[in-house]
N, C-alpha and C positions, 0 to 999 in steps of 0.2 A: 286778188283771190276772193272767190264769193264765199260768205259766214253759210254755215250748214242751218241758218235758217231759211236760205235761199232758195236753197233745194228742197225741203221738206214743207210742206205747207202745214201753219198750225193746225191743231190736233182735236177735233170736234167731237165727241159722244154722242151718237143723236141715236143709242140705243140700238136693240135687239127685237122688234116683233115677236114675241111668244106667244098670243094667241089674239084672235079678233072674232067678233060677234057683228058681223054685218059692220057698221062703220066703226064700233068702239074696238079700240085695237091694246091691247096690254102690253107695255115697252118695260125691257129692263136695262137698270144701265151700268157700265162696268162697275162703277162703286157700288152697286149691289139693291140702288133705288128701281123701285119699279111704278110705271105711273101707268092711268086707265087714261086715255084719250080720246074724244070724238063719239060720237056715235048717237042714237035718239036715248032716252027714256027706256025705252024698251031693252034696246042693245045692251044699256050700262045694266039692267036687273038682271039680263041675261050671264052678264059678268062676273057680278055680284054674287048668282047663286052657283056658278062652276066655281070662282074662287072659294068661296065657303062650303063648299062640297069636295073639290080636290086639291087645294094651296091655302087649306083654314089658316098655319100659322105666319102669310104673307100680309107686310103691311103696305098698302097701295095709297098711293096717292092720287091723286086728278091733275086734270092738267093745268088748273088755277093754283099749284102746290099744298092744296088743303089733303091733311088724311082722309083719306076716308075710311066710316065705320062699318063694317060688315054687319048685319042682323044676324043673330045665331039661330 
């Protein structure tokens, strides 16, 4: 008899896309983390000024696990 690990393949989080700015793309993940990944200089201020215009009180990380600080 196979163990019902057999059948189900472990269980990955690899996030939710909620939004992207040319390559930087903003993932969130079930535990409630959300990280800013990818994209030029440009992309990530681009990010940087919708989150702090419409998700002020979101805390984002990057994708080295550092927070990051929004400018007010």
């Amino acid at each position: 008899m196979k163990r019902k690990s057999e059948y189900y393949p472990p269980f990955q989080d690899k996030g939710e896309v909620i939004a992207s700015w040319g390559e930087a793309q903003l993932i969130r993940y079930l535990d409630g983390k959300t990280e800013l990944r990818g994209g030029s200089k440009e992309d990530r201020q681009a990010a940087h000024e919708w989150i702090s215009l419409f998700w002020h009180e979101a805390v984002v990380g990057d994708d080295r696990g550092r927070r990051l600080v929004i400018p007010q």
